[in-house]
N, CA, C and O of each residue as an XYZ file, in Angstrom:
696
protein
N       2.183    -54.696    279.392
C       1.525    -55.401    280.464
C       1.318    -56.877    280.098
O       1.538    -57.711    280.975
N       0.948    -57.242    278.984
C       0.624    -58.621    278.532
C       1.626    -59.187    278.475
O       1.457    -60.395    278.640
N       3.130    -58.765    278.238
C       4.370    -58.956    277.891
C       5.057    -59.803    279.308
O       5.708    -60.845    279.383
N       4.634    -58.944    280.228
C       4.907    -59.285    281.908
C       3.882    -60.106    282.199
O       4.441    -60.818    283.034
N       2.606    -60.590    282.100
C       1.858    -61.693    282.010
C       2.377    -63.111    281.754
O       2.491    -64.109    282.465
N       2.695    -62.783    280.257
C       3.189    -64.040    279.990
C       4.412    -64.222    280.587
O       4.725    -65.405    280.722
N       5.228    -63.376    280.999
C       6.362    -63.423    280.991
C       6.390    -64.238    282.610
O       7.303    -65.043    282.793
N       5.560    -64.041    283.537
C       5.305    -64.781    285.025
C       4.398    -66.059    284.644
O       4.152    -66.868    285.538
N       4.108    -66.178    283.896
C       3.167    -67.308    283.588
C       4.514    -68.214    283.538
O       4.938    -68.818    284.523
N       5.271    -68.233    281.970
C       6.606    -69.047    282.118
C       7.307    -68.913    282.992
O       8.058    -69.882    283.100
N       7.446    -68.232    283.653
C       8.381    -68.419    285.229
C       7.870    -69.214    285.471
O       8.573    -70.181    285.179
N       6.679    -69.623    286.006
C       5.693    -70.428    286.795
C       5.567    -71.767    286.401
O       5.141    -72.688    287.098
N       5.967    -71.823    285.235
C       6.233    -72.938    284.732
C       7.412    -73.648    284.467
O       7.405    -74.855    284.228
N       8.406    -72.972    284.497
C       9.380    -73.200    284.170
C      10.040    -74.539    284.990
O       9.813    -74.900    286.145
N      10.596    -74.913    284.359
C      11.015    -76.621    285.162
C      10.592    -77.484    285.291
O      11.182    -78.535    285.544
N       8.933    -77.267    285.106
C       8.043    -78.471    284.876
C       8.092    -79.659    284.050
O       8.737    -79.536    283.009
N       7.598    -80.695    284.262
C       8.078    -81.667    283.080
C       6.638    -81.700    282.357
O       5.579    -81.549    282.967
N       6.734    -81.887    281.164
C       5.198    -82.146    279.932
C       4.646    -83.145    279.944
O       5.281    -84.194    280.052
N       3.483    -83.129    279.852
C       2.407    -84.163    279.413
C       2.053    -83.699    277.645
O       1.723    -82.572    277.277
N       2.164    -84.437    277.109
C       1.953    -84.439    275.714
C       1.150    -85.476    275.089
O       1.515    -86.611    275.396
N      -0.035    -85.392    274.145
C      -1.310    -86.340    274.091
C      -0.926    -86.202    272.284
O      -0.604    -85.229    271.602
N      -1.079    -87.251    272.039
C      -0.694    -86.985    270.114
C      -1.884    -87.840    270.188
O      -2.266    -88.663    271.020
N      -2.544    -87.241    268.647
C      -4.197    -88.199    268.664
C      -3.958    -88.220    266.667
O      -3.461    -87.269    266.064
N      -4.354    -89.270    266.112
C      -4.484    -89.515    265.044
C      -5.763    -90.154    264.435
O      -6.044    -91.290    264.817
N      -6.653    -89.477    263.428
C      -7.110    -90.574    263.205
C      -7.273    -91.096    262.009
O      -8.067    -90.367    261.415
N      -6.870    -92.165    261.193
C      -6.546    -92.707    260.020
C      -7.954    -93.284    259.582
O      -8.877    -93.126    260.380
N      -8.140    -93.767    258.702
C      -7.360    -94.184    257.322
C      -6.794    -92.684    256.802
O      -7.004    -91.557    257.251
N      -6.035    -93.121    255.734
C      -5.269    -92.600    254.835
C      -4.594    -93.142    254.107
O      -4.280    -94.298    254.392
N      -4.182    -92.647    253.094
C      -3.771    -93.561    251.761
C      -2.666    -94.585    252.036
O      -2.751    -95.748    251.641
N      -1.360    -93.983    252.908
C      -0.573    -94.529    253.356
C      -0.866    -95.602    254.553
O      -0.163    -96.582    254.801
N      -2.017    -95.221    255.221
C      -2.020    -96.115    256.395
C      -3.460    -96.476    256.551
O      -4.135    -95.810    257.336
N      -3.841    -97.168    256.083
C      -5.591    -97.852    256.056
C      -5.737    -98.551    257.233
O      -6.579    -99.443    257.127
N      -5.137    -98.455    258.491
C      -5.838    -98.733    260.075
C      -7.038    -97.929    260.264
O      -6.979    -96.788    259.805
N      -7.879    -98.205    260.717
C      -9.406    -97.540    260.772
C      -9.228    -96.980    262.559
O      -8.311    -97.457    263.226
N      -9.907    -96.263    262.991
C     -10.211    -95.827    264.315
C      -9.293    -94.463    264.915
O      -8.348    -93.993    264.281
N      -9.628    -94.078    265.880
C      -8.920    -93.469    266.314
C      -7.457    -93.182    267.269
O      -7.557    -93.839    268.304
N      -6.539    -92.637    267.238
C      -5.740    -93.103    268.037
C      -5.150    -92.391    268.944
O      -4.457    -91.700    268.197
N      -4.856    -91.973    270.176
C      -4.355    -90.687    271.219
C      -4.186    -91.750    272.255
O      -4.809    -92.636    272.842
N      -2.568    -90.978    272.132
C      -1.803    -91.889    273.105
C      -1.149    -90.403    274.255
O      -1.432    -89.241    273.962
N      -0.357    -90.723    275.406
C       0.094    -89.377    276.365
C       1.360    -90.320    276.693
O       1.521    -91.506    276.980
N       2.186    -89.174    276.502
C       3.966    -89.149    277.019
C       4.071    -87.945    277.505
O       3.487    -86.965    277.044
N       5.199    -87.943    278.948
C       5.496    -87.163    279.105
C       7.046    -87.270    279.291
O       7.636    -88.349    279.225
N       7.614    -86.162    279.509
C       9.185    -85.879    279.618
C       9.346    -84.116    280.581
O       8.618    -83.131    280.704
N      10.876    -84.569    281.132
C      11.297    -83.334    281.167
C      11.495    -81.858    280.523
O      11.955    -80.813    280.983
N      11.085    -82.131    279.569
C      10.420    -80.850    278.275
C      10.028    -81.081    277.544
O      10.060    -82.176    276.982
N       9.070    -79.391    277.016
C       8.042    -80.209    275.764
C       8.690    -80.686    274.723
O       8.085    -81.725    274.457
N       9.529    -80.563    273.992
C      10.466    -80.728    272.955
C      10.410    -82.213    273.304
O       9.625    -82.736    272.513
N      10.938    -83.167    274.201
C      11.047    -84.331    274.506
C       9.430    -84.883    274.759
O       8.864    -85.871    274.293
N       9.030    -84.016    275.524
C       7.684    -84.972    275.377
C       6.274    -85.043    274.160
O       5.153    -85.532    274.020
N       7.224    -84.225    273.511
C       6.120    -83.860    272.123
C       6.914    -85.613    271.381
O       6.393    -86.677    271.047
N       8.319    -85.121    271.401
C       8.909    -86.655    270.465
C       8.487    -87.816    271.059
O       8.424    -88.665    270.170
N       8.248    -88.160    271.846
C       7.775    -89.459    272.908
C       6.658    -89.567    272.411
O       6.559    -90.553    271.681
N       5.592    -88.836    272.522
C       4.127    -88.409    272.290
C       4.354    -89.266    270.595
O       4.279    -90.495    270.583
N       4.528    -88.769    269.727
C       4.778    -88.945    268.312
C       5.447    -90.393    268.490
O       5.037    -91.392    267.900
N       6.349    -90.378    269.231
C       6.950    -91.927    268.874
C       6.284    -93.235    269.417
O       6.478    -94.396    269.054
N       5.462    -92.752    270.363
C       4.204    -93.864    271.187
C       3.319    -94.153    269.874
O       3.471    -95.263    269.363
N       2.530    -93.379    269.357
C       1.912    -92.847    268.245
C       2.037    -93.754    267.412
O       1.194    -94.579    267.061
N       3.686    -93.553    266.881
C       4.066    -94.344    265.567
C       4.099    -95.711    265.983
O       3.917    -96.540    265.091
N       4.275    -96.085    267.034
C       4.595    -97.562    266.853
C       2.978    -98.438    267.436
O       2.745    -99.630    267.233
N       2.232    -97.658    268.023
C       1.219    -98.054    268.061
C       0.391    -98.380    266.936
O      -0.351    -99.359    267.007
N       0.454    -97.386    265.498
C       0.122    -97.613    264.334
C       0.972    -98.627    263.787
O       0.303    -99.650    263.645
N       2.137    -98.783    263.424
C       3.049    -99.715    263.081
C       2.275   -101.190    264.231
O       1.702   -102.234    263.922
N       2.401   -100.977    264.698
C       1.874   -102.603    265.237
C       0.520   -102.696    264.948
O       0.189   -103.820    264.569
N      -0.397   -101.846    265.008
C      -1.933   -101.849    264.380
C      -1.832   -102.320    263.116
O      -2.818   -103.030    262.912
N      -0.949   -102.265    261.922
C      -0.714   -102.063    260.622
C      -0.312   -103.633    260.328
O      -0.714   -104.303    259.377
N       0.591   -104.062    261.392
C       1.224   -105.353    261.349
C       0.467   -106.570    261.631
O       0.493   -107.608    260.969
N      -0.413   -106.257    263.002
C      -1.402   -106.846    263.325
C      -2.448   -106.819    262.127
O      -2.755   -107.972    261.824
N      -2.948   -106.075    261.526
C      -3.846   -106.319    260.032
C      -3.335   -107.069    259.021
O      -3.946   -107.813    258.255
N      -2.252   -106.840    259.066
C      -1.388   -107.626    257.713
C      -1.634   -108.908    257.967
O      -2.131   -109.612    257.088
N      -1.275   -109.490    259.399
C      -0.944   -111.012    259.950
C      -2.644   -111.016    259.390
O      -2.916   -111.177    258.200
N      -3.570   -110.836    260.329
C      -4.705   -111.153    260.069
C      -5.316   -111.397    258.754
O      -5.958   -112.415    258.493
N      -5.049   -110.227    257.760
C      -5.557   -110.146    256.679
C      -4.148   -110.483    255.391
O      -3.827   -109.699    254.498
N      -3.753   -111.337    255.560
C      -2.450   -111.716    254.145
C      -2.555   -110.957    252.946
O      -1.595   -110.370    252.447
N      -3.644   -110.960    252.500
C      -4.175   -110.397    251.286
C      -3.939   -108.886    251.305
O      -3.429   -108.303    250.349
N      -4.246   -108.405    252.187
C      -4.389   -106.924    252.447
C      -2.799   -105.978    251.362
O      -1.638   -106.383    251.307
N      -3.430   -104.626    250.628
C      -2.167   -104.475    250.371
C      -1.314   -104.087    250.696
O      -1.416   -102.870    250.539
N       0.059   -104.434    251.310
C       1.642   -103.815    252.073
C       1.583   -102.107    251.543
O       2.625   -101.519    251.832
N       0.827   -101.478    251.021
C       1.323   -100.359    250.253
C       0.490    -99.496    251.381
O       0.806    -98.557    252.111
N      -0.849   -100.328    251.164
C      -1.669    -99.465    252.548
C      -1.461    -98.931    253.765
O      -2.146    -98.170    254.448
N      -0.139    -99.576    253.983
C       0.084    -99.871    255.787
C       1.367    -99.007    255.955
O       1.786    -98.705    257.072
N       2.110    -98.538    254.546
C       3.937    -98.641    254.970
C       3.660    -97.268    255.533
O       4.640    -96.886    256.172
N       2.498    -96.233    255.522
C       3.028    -95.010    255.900
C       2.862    -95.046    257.028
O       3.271    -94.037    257.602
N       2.333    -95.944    257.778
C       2.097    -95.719    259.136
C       2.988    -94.812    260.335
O       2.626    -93.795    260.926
N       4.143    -95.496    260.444
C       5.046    -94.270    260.874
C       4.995    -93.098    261.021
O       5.024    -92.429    262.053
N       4.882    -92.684    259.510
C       4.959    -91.337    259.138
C       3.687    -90.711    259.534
O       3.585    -89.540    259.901
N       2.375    -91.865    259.401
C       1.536    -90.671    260.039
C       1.720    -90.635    261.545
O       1.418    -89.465    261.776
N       2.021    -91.176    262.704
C       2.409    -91.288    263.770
C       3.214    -89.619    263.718
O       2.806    -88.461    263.817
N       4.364    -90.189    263.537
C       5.680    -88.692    263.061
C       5.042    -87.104    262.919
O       5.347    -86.043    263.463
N       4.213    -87.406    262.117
C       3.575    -86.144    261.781
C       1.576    -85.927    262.543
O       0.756    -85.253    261.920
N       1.267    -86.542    263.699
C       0.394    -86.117    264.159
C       0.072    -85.279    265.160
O       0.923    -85.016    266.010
N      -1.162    -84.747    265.218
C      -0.906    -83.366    265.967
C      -0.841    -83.723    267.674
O      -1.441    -84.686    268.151
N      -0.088    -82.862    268.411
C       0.113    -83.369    270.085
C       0.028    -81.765    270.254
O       0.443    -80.838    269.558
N      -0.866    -81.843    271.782
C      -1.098    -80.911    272.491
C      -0.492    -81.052    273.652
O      -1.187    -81.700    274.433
N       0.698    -80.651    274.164
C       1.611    -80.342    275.302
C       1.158    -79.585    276.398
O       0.100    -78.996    276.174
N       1.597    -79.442    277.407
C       1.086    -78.634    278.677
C       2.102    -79.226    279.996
O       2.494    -80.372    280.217
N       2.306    -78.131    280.642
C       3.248    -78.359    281.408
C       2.237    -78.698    282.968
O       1.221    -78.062    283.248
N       2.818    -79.826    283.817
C       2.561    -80.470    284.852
C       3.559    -81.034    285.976
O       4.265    -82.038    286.062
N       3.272    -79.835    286.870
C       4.110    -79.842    287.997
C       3.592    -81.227    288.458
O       4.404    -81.678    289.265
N       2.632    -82.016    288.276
C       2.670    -83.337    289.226
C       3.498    -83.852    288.764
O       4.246    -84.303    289.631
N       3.896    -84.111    287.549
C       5.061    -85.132    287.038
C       6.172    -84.625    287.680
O       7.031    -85.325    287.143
N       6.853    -83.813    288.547
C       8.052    -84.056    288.884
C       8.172    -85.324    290.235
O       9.180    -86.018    290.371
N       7.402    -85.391    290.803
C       7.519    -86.488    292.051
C       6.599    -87.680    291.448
O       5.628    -87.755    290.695
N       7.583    -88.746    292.323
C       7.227    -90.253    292.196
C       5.664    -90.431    292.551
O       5.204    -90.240    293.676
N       5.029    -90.768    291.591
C       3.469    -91.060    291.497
C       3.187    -92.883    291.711
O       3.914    -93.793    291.314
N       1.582    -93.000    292.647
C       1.735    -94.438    292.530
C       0.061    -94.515    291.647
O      -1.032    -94.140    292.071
N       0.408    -95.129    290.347
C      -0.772    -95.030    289.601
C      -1.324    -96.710    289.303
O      -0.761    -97.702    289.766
N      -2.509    -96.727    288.452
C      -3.187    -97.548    288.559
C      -3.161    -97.949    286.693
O      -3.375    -97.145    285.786
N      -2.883    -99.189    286.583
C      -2.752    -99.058    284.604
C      -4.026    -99.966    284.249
O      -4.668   -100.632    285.061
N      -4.198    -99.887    283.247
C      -5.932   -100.496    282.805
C      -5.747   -100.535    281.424
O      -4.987    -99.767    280.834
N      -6.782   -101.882    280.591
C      -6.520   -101.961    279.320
C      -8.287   -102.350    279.580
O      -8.654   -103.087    280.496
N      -9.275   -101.675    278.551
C     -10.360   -101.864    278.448
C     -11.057   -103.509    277.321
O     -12.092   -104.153    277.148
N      -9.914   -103.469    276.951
C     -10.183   -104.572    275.711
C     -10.019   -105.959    276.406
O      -9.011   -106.491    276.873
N     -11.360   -106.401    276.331
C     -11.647   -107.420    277.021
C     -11.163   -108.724    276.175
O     -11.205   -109.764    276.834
N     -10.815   -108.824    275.141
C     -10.437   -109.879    274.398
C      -8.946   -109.835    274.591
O      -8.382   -110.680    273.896
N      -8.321   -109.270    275.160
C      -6.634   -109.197    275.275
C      -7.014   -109.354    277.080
O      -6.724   -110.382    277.692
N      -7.510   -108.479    277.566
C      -7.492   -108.065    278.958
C      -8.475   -108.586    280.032
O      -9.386   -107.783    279.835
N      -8.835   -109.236    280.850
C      -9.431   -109.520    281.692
C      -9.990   -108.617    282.358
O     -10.832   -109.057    283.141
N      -9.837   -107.358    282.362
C      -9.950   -106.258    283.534
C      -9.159   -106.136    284.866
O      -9.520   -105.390    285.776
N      -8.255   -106.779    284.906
C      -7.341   -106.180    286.296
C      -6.729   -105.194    286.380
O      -6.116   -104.826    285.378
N      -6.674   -104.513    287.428
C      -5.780   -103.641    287.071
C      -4.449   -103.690    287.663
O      -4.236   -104.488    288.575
N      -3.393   -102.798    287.169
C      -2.183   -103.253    287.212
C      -1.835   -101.981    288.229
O      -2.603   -101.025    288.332
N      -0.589   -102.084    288.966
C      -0.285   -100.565    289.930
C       1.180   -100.230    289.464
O       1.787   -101.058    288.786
N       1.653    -99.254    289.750
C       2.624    -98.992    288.871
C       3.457    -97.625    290.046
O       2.704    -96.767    290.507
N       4.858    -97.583    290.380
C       4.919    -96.169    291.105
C       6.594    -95.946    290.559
O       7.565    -96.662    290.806
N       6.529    -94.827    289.828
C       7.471    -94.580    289.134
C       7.467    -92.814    289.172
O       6.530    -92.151    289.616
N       8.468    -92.370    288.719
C       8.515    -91.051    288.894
C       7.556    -90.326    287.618
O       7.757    -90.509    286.417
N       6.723    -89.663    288.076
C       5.789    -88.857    287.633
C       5.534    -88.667    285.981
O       4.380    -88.890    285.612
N       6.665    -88.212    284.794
C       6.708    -88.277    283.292
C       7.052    -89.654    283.179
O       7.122    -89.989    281.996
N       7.297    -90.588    283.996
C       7.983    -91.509    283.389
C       6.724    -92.684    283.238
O       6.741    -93.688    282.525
N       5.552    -92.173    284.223
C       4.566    -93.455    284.194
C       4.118    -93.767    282.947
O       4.246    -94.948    282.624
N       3.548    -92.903    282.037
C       2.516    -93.385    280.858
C       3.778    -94.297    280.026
O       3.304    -95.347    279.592
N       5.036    -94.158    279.758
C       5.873    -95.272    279.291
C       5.978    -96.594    279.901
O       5.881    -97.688    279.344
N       6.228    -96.280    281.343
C       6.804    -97.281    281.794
C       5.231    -98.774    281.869
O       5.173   -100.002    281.799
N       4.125    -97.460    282.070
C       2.707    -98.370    282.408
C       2.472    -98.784    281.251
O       2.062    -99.942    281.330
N       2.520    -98.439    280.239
C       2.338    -98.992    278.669
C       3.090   -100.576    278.462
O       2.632   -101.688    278.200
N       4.205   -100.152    278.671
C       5.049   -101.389    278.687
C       4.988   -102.591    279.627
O       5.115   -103.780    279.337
N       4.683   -101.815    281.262
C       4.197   -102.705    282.047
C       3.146   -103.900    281.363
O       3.496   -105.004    280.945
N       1.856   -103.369    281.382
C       0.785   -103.831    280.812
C       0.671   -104.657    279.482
O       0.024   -105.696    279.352
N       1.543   -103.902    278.340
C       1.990   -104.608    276.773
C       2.752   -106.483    277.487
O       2.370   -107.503    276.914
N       3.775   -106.588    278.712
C       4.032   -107.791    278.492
C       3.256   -108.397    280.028
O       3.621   -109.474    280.502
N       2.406   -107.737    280.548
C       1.488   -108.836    281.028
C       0.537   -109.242    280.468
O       0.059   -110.353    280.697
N      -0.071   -108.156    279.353
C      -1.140   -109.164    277.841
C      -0.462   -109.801    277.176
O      -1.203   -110.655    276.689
N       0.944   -110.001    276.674
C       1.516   -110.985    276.261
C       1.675   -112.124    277.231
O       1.128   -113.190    276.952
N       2.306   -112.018    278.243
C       2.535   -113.391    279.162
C       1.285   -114.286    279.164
O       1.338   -115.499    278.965
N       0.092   -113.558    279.418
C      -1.094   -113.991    279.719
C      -1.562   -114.658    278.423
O      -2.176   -115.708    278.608
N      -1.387   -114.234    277.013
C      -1.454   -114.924    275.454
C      -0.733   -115.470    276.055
O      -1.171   -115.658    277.190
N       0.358   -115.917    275.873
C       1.143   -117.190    275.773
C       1.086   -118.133    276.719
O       1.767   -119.141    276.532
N       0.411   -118.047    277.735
C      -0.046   -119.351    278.448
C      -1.126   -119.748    278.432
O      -1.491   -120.738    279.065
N      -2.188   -118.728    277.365
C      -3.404   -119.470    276.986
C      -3.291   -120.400    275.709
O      -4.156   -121.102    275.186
N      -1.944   -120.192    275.357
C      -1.617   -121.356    274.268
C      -3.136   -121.391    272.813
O      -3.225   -122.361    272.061
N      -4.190   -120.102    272.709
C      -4.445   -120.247    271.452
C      -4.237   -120.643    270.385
O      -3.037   -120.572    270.118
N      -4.977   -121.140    269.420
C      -4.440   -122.134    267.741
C      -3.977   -120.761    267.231
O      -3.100   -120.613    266.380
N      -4.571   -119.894    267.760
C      -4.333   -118.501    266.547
C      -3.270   -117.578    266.919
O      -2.937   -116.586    266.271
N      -2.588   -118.124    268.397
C      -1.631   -117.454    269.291
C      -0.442   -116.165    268.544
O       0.146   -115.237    269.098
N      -0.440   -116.592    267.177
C       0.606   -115.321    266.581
C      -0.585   -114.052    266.231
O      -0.291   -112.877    266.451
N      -2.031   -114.467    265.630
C      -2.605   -113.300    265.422
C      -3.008   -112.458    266.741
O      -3.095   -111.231    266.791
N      -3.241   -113.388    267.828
C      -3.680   -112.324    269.014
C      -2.579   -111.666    269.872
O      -2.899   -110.581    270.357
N      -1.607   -112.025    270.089
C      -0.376   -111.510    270.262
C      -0.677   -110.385    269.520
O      -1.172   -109.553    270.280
N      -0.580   -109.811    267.936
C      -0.143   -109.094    267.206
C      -1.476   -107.791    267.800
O      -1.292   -106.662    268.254
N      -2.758   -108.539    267.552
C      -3.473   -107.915    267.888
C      -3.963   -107.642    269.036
O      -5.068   -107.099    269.021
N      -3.416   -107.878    270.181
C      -3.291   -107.503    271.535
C      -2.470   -106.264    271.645
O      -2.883   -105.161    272.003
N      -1.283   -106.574    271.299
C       0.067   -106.023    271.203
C      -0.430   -104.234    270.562
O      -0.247   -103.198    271.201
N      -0.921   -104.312    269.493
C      -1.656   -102.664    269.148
C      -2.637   -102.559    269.935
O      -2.632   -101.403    270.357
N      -3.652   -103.254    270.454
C      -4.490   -102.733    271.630
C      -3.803   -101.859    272.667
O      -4.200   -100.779    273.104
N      -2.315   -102.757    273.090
C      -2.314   -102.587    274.497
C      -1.255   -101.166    274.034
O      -0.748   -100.621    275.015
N      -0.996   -100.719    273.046
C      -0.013    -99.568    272.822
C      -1.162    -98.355    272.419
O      -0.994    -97.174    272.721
N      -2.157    -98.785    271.806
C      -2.938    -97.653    271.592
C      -4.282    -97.361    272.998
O      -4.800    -96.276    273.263
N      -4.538    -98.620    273.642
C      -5.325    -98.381    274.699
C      -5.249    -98.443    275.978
O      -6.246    -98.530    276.695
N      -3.840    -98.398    276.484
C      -3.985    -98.284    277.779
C      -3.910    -97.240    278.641
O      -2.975    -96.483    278.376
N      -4.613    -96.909    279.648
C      -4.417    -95.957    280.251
C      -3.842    -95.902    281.779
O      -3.794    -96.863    282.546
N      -3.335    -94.308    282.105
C      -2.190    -94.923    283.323
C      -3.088    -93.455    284.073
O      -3.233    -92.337    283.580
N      -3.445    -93.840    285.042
C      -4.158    -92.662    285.703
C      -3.292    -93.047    287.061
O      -2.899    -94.158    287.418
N      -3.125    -91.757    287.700
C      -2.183    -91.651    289.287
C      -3.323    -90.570    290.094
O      -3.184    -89.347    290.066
N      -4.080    -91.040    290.569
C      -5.278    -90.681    291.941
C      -4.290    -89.709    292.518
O      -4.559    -89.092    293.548
């Protein structure tokens, strides 16, 4: 009986595309970024949206890592190189979501008021594809917006915008 349970449950699911949430939280020997980090990808399967999930992850740490370095020169390169790897290897919780198969019109937001003003951004893309595409959206309108404020310090806030806007933005579709 449980066998046929599950067994209509995956029917029911079947074809759906994933939402996948990878959350890390460092320090660690390899990667001395402080805070927490959970980022969401999705894809046409979990297999794909678990790797997305992990690869948002890694490069959000990798630019967190880079952004410290610029800031802090001194800091040691040994601290930072695993970053990747902890990205690669953090845990993601998958789940399948029939909303992601149709074109969603969502709303993108970055809370960090020192990169971000608070606007929000709109975004309408097909359903797994938003939390990428809104990430990226958002990553080069906090850059455009650095670079025409022409800051003295313009390479460190870039850097450190740049991991804000990969580890904090969020893409919600009402």
């Amino acid at each position: 009986m449980f066998a046929m349970i599950l067994l209509f449950v995956s029917l029911a699911h079947a074809g759906d595309p994933y939402r996948c949430v990878a959350t890390v939280a460092p320090p660690v020997p390899t990667c001395a970024v402080h805070g927490t980090f959970t980022v969401t990808a999705g894809a046409k399967t979990e297999a794909a949206a678990t790797k997305a999930a992990r690869a948002a992850l890694a490069k959000a740490l990798v630019k967190t890592a880079e952004s410290f370095q610029l800031a802090q020169p001194a800091a040691d390169p040994a601290e930072l190189a695993g970053c990747s790897a902890v990205g690669d290897a953090a845990h993601v919780d998958c789940f399948p979501d029939a909303g992601l198969k149709e074109t969603r019109f969502c709303l993108v937001t970055l809370a960090d008021t020192e990169c971000w003003g608070g606007d929000v951004l709109e975004l309408e893309d097909v359903g797994w594809k938003v939390f990428e595409a809104g990430t990226d959206k958002m990553c080069a309108a906090v850059d455009a917006k650095l670079v025409t404020q022409n800051y003295t310090d313009v390479a460190v806030r870039r850097a450190k915008c740049a991991a804000a806007c990969l580890s904090q933005t969020q893409v919600r579709c009402p």
